[in-house]
LONUDREN-97989 format. One line per field, with one value per residue (C-alpha): residue number from 1; residue in three letters; x, y, z. Coordinates in nm, 4 decimals. Example, Ala and Ser with C-alpha at 12.3 -4.5 7.8 and 13.67 -1.06 7.14 Angstrom:
resi: [1|2]
resn: [ALA|SER]
u: [1.2300|1.3670]
v: [-0.4500|-0.1060]
w: [0.7800|0.7140]
% end
This chain:
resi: [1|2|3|4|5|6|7|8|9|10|11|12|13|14|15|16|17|18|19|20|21|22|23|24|25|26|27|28|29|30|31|32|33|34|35|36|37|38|39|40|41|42|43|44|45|46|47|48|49|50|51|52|53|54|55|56|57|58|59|60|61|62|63|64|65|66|67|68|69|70|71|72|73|74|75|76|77|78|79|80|81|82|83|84|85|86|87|88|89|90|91|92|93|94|95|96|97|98|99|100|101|102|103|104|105|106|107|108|109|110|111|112|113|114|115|116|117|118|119|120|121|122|123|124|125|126|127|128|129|130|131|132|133|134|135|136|137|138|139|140|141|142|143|144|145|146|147|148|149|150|151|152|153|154|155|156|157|158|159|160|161|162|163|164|165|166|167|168|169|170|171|172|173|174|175|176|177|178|179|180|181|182|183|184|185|186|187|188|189|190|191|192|193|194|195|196|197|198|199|200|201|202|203|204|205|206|207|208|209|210|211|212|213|214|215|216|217|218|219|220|221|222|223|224|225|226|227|228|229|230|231|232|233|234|235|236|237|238|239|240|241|242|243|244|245|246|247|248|249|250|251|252|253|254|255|256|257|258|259|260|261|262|263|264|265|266|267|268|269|270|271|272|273|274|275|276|277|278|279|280|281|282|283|284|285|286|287|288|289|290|291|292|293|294|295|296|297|298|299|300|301|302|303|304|305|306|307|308|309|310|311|312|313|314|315|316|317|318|319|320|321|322|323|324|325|326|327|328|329|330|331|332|333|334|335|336|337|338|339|340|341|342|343|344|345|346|347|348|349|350|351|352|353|354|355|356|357|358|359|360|361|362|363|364|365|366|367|368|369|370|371|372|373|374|375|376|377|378|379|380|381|382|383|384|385|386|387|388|389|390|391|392|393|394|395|396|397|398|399|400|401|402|403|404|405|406|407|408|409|410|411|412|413|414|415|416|417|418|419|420|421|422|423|424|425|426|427|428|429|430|431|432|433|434|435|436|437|438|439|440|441]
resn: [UNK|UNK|UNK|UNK|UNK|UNK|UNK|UNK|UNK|UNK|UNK|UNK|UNK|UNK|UNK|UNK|UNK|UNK|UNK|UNK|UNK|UNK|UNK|UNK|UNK|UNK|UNK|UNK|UNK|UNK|UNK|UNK|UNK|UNK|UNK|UNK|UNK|UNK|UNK|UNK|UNK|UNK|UNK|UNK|UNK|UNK|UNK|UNK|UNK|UNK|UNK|UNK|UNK|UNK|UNK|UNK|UNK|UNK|UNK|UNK|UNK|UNK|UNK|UNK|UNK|UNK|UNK|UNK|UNK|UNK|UNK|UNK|UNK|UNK|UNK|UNK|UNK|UNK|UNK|UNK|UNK|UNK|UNK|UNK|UNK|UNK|UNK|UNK|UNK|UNK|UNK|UNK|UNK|UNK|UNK|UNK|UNK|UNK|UNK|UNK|UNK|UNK|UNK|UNK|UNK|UNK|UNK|UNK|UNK|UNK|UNK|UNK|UNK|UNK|UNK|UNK|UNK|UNK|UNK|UNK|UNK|UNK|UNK|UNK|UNK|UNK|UNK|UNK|UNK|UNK|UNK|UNK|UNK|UNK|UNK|UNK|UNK|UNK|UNK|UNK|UNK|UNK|UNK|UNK|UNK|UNK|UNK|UNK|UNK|UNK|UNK|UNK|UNK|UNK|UNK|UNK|UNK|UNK|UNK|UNK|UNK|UNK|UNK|UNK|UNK|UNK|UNK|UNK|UNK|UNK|UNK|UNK|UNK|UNK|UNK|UNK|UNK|UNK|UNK|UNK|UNK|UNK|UNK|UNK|UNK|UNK|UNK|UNK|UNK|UNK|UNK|UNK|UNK|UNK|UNK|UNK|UNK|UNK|UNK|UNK|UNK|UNK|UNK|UNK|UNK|UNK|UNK|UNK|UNK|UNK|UNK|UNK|UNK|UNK|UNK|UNK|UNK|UNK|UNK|UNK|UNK|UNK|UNK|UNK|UNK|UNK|UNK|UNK|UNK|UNK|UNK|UNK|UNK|UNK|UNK|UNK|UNK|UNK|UNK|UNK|UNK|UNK|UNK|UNK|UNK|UNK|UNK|UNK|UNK|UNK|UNK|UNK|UNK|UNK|UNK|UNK|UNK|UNK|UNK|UNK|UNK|UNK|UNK|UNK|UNK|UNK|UNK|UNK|UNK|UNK|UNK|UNK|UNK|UNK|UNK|UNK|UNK|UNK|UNK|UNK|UNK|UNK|UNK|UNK|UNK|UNK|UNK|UNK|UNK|UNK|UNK|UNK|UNK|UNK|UNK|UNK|UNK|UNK|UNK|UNK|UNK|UNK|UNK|UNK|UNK|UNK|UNK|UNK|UNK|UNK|UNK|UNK|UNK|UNK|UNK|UNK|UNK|UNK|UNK|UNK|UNK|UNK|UNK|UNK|UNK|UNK|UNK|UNK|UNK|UNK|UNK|UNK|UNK|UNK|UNK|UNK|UNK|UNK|UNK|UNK|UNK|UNK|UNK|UNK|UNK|UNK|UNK|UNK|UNK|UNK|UNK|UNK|UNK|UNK|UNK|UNK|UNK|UNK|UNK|UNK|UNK|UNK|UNK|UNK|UNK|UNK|UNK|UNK|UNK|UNK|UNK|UNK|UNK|UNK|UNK|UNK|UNK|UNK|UNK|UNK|UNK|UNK|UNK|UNK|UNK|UNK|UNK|UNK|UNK|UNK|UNK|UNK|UNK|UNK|UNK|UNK|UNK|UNK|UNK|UNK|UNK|UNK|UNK|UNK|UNK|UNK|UNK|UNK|UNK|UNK|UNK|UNK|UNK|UNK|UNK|UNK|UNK|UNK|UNK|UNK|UNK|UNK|UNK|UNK|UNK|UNK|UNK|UNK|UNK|UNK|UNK|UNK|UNK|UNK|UNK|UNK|UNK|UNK|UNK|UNK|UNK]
u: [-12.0585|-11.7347|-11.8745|-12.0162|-11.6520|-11.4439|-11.7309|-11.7416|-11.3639|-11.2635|-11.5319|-11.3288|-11.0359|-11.0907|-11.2477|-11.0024|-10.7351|-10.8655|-10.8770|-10.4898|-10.4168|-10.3028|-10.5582|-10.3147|-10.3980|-10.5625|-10.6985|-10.5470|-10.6910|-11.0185|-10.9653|-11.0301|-11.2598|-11.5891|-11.4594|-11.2854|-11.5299|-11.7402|-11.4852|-11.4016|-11.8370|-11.8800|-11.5453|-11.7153|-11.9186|-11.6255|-11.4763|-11.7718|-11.7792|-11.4304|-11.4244|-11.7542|-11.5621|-11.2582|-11.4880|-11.6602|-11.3130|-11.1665|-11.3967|-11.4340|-11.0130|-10.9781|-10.6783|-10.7544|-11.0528|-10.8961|-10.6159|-10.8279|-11.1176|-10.8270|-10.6996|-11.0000|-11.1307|-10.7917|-10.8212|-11.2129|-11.1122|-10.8555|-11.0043|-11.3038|-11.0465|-10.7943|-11.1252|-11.2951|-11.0511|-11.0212|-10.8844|-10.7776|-10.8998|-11.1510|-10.9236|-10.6555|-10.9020|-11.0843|-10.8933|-10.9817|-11.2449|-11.4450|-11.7077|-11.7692|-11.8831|-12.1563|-12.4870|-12.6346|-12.9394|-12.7175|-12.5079|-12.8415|-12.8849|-12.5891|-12.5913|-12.3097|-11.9752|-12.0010|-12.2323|-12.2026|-12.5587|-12.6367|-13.0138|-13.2596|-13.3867|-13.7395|-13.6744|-13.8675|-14.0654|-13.9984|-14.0676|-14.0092|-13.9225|-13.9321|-13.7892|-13.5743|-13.4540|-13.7004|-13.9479|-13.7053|-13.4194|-13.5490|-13.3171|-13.5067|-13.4671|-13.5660|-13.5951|-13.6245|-13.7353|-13.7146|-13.9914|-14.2379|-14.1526|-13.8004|-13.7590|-13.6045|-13.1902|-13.2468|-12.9556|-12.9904|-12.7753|-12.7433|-12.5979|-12.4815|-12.4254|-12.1028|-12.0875|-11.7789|-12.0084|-12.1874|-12.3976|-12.6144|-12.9109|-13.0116|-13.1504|-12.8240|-12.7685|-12.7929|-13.1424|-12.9573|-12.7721|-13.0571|-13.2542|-12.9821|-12.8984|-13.2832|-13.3708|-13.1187|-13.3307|-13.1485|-13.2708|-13.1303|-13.1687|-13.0555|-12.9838|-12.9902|-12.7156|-12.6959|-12.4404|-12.1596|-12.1736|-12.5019|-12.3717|-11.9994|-11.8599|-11.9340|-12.3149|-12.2742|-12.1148|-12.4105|-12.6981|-12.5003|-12.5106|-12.8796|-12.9513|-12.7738|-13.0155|-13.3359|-13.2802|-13.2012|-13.5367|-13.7114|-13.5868|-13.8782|-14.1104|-13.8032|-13.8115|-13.4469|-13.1652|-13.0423|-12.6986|-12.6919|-12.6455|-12.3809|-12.2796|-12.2007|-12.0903|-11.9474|-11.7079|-11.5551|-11.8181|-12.0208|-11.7114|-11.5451|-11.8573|-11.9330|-11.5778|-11.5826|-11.9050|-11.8211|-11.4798|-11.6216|-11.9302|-12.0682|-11.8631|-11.8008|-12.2011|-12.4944|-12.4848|-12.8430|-12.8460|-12.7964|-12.8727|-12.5490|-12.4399|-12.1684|-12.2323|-12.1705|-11.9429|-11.8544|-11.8166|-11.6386|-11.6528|-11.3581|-11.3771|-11.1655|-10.9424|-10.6958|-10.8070|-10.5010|-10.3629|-10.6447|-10.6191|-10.3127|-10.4592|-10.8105|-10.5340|-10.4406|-10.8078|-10.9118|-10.6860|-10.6354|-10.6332|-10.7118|-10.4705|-10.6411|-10.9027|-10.7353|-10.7637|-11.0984|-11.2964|-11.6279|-11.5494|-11.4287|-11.7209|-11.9684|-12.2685|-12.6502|-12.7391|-13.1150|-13.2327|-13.2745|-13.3998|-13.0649|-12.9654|-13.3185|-13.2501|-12.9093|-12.9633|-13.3221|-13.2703|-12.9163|-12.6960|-12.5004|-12.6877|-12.3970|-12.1703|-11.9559|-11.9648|-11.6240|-11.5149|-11.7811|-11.7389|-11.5889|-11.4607|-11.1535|-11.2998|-11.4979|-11.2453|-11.1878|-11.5751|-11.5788|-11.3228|-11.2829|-10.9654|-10.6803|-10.4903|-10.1677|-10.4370|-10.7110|-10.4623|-10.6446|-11.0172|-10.8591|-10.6952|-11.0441|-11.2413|-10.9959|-11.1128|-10.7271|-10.7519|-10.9554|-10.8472|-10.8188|-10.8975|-11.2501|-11.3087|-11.5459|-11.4826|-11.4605|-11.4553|-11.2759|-11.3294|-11.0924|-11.0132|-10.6514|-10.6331|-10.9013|-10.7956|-10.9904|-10.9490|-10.6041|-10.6065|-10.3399|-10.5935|-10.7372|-10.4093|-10.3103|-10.6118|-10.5880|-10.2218|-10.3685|-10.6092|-10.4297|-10.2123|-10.5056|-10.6206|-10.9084|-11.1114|-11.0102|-11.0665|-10.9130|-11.0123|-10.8230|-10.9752|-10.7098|-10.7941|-11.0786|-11.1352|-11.3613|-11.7151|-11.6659|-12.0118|-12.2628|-12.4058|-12.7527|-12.9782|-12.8452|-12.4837|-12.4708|-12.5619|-12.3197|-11.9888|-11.7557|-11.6221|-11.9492|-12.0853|-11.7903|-11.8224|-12.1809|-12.0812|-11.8170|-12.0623|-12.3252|-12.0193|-11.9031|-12.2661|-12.3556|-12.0147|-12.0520|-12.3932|-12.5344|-12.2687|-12.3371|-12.0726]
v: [6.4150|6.2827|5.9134|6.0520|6.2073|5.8707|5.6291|5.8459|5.9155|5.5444|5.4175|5.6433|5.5514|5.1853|5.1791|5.4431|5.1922|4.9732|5.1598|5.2203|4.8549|4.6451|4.3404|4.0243|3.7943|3.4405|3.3166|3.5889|3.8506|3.7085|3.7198|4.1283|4.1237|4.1931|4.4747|4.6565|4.6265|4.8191|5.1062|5.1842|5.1697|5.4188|5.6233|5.9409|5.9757|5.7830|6.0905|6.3239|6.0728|6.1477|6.4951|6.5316|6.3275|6.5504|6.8633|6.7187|6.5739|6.9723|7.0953|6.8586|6.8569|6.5150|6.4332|6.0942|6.2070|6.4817|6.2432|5.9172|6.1199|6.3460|6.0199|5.8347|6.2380|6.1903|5.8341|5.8564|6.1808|6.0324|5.7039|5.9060|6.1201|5.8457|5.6504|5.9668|6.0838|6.1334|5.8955|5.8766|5.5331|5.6645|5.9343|5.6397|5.3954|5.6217|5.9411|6.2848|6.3568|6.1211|6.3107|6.5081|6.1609|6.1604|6.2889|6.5430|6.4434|6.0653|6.3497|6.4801|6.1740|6.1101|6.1443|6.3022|6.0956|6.1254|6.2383|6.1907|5.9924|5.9182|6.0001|5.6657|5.6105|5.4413|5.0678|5.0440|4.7948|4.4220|4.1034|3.8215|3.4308|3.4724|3.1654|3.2380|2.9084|2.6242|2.3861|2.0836|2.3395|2.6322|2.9443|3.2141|3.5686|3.8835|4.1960|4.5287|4.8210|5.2320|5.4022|5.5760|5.8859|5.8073|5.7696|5.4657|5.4732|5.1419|4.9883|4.6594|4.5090|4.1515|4.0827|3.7881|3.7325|3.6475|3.3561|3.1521|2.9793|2.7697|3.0208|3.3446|3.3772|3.6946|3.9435|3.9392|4.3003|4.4566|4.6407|4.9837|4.9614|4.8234|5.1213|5.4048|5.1908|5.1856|5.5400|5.6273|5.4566|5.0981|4.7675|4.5382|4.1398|3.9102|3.6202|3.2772|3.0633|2.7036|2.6500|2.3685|2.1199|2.0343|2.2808|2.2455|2.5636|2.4555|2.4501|2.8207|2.9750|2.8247|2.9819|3.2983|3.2759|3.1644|3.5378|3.7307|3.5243|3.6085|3.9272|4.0471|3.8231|3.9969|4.3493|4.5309|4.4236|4.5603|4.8776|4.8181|4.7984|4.4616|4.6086|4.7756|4.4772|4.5033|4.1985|4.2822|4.0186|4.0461|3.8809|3.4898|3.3275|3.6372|3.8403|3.5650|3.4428|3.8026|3.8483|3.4986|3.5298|3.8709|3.7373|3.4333|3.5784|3.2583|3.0541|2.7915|2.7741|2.5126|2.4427|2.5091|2.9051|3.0764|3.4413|3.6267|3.6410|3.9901|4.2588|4.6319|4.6218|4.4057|4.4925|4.2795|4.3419|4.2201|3.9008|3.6195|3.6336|3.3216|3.0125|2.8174|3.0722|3.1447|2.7847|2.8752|3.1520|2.9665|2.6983|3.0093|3.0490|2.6632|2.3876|2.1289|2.1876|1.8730|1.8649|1.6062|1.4114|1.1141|1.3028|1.3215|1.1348|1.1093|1.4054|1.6473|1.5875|1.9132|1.7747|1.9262|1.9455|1.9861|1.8269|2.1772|2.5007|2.6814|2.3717|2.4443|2.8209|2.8021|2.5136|2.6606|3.0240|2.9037|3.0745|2.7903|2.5183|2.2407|2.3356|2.1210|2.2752|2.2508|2.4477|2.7439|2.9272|2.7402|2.3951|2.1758|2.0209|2.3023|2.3588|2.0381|1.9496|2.2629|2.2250|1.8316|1.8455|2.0785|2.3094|2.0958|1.7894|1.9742|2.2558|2.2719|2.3135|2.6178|2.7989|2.7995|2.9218|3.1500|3.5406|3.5933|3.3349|3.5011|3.8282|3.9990|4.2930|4.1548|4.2291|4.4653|4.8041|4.6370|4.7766|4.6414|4.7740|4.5796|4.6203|4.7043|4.4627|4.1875|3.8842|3.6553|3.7433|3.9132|4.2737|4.1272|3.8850|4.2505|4.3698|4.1374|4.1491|4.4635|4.5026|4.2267|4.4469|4.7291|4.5551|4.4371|4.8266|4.7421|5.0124|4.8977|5.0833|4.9518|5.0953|4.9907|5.1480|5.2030|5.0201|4.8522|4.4841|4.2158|4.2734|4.6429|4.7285|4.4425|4.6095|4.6173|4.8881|5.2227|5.1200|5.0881|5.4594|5.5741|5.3977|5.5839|5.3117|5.1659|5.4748|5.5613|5.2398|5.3086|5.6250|5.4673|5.2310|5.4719|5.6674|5.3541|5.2341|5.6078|5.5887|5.3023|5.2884|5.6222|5.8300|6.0668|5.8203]
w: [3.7269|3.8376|3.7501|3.4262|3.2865|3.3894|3.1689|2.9258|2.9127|2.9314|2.6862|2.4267|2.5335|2.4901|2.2000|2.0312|2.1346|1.9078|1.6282|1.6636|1.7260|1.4038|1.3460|1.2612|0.9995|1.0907|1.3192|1.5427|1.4113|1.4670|1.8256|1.7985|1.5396|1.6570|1.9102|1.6200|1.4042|1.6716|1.7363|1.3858|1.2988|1.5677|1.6144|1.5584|1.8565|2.0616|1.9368|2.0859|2.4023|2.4345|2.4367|2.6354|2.8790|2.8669|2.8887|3.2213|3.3579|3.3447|3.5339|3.8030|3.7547|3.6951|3.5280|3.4280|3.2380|3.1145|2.9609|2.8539|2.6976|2.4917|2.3813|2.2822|2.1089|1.9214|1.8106|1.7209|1.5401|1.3439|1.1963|1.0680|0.9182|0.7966|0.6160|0.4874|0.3068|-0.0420|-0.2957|-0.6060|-0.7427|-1.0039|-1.1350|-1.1909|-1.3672|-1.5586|-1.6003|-1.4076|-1.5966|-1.5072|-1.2811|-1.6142|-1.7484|-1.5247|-1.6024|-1.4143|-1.2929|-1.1767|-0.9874|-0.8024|-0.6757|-0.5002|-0.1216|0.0580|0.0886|0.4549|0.6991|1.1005|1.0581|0.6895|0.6476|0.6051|0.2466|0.1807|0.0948|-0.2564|-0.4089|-0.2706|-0.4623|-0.2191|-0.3192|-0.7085|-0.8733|-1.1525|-1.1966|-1.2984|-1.1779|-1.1028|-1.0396|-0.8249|-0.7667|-0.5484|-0.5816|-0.4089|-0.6355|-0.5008|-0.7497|-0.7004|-0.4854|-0.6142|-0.7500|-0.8632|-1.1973|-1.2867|-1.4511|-1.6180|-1.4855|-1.2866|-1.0579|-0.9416|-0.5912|-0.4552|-0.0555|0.1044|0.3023|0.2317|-0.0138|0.2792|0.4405|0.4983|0.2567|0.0799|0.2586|0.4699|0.6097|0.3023|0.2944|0.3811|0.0604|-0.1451|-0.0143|-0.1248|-0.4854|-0.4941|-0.4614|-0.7619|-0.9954|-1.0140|-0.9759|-0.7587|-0.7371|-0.4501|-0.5136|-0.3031|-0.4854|-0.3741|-0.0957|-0.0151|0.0578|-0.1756|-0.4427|-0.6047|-0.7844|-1.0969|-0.9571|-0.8246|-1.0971|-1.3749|-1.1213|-1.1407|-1.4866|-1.4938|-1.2610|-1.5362|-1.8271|-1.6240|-1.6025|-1.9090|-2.0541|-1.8100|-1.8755|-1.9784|-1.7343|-1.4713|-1.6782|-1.7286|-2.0165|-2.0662|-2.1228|-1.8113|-1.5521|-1.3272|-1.0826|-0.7302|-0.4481|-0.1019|0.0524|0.0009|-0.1601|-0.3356|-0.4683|-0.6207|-0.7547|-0.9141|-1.0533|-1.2105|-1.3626|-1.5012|-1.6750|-1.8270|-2.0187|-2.2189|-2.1076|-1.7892|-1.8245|-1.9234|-2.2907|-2.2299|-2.1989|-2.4798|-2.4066|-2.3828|-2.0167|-2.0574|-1.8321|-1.8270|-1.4717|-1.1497|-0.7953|-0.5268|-0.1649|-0.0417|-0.2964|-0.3427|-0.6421|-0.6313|-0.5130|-0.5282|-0.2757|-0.0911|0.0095|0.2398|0.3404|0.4455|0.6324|0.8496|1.0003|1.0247|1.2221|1.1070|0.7783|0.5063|0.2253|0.0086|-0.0485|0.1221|0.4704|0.4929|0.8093|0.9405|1.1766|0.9224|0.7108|0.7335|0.9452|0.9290|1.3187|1.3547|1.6457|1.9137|1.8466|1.7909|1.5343|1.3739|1.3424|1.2231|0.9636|0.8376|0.8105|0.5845|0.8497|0.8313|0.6714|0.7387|1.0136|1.2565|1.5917|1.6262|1.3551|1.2321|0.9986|0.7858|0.8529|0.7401|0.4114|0.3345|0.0126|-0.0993|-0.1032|-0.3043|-0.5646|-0.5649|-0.3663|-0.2303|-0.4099|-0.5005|-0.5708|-0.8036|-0.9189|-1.2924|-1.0961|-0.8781|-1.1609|-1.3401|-1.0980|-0.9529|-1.1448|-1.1667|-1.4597|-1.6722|-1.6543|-2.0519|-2.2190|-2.2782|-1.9059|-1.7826|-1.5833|-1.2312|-0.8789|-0.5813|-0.1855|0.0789|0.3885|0.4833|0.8021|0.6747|0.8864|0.6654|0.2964|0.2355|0.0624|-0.1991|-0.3334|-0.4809|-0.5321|-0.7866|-0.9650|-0.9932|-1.1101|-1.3790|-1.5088|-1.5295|-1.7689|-2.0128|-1.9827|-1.7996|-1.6337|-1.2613|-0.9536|-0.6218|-0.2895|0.0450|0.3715|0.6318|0.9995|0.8869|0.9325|0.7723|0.6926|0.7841|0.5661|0.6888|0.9824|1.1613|1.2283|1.2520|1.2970|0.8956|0.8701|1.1341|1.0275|0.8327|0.5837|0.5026|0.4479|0.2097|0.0460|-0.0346|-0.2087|-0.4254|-0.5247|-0.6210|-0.8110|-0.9393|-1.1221|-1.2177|-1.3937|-1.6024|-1.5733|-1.6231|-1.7740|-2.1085|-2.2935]
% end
């Protein structure tokens, strides 16, 4: 028992630890990454362990116990309570009333904003491979549609993957989502953009572009309303992709599509909003870091390694279809492939493809989630956007989670269901689409 109350007590304490310790930004921050990421996804039953330890520890009067698993009770305890707490980004961006907005039957299907273990939903329809693109240009897609038995809201949302626009394919750790946008009626695509370094930005942006055409052509058969799309992205590559697409509506596209590309809202996961200062901020993770085009060698050139198994599973399954092995993620051209050079040597291709750019009153009700100590993709990229749309009188809601690091909602198995920030993200999600999606207005 004795052995029972110190494992359990420590494991609490450790773990709560890291939920109190600051992650710093960089390359540093990296360093604690992964182990934060797995306190703050299961600090509520760190919390339990903790006080079960505690419990055990009296009894058998062990002080240590006693002491670590109050500590790690405490710090589980806290972050739960820190990231589940009510905020006030809706009722900024779209007044207080805006839960009246909402339809009633949208609000029936709503899960709970947070639940110790948020119940599994049925996955839906699944439509594997489609190509959306065309014959000589082929862009796959998966689409999932609502169960059967859940009547359909008509709204459809695109998603596109994060990856630092050179990795991860659809399908990425997103099915619990899917499955809880799913069972609300909406239709969600994935989408497999093109990645660097076969694909520039202007490439990306165009297939994003080409998603939000097929669609809406193929909006009854969906059982959607063409003027209920919403664009959703995660991360690096998939926020910024989302945001862009969302503020340039007809334009920065192929002369050749001519079905409007607007769309009803935007969601970015922790997306990047300025390019030309992103730059710096990509400089921070990556050593050493090209300026120009001039710089470039042979060994900083991204390189496809196929020749063993784990080259054949990581270039194949577009984990990281051109990686150096001494630099992954990422990797010292990896912008300047992208954008045709750094920021001070391509400054005009960084300001258009930055979101920032394009901000305007013509910009669509957007939603932003960050994390507050994201090492890789700093919070003020959302900030400023933000503040930006604000000023045009854009419907703009920001959300910042306290303690949470990168990637704090891409999660396997039941972890996704279990941590507190994903789990809240979810919800303002579903708020966000029945909002602008669903609402009596």
């Amino acid at each position: 028992m004795k052995f029972l109350s110190r494992i359990l007590s420590i494991t609490s304490a450790f773990f709560g630890l890291l939920t109190l310790i600051p992650s710093l930004k960089g390359r540093r921050g990296g360093y604690i990454w992964l182990p934060k990421l797995l306190a703050n996804s299961w600090s509520p039953f760190l919390a339990i362990a903790g006080f079960i330890g505690a419990l055990l520890g009296l009894g058998r009067k062990d002080r240590a116990a006693i002491l670590l698993g109050m500590f790690g009770a405490f710090a589980g305890a806290r972050h739960v309570q820190r990231v589940t707490k009510k905020h006030d980004a809706f009722d900024l961006a779209f007044g207080k009333d805006w839960e009246q907005r909402i339809t009633p039957e949208a609000w029936t299907r709503l899960a709970r904003p947070y639940q110790l273990i948020q119940p599994a939903k049925p996955l839906g329809l699944y439509q594997k491979d489609i190509n959306i693109g065309t014959k000589s240009a082929p862009l796959l897609a998966d689409v999932w549609t609502p169960p059967r038995g859940i009547n359909p809201s008509r709204l459809g949302v695109i998603h596109l993957h994060g990856s630092w626009w050179q990795a991860v394919d659809k399908d990425f750790l997103t099915r619990p989502l899917f499955a809880r946008l799913v069972n609300q009626g909406h239709v969600v695509m994935d989408v497999a953009y093109s990645l660097t370094p076969s694909a520039d930005m202007k490439q990306m942006l165009d297939e994003v572009k080409r998603a939000i055409v097929w669609m809406k052509e193929h909006a009854h058969e969906l059982n959607i309303d063409p003027n209920r799309i919403v664009l959703m992205g995660g991360s690096v590559g998939g926020g910024q992709l989302a945001l862009l697409a969302a503020y340039t509506p007809n334009q920065l596209q192929s002369k050749r599509i001519k079905t409007d590309t607007s769309v009803r809202g935007v969601i970015s996961m922790y997306g990047v909003t300025d390019l030309s200062e992103y730059f710096y901020e990509y400089q921070a993770l990556n050593f050493p870091q090209i300026e120009s085009r001039a710089e470039i060698t042979e060994d900083t050139r991204p390189r496809v390694h196929d020749k063993t198994w784990a080259d054949k599973f990581i270039t194949r399954t577009r984990l990281f279809p051109a990686y150096r092995y001494s630099n992954m993620p990422g990797g010292a051209a990896l912008l300047i492939g992208l954008l045709g050079g750094g920021a001070s040597e391509a400054p005009k291709a960084y300001k258009l493809y930055s979101p920032l750019t394009h901000v305007g009153a013509h910009c669509p009700p957007t939603l932003q989630i960050f994390a507050e100590e994201d090492f890789a993709i700093s919070p003020n990229q959302g900030r400023r956007l933000h503040e930006a749309l604000q000023k045009m009188n854009v419907p703009s809601a920001y959300i910042e989670y306290p303690e949470t690091v990168h990637a704090f909602d891409g999660y396997m198995g039941i972890s996704r269901r279990v941590a507190p920030a994903a789990q809240m993200a979810a919800n303002d999600i579903e708020q966000f689409l029945a909002l602008i999606g669903l609402s009596n207005e």
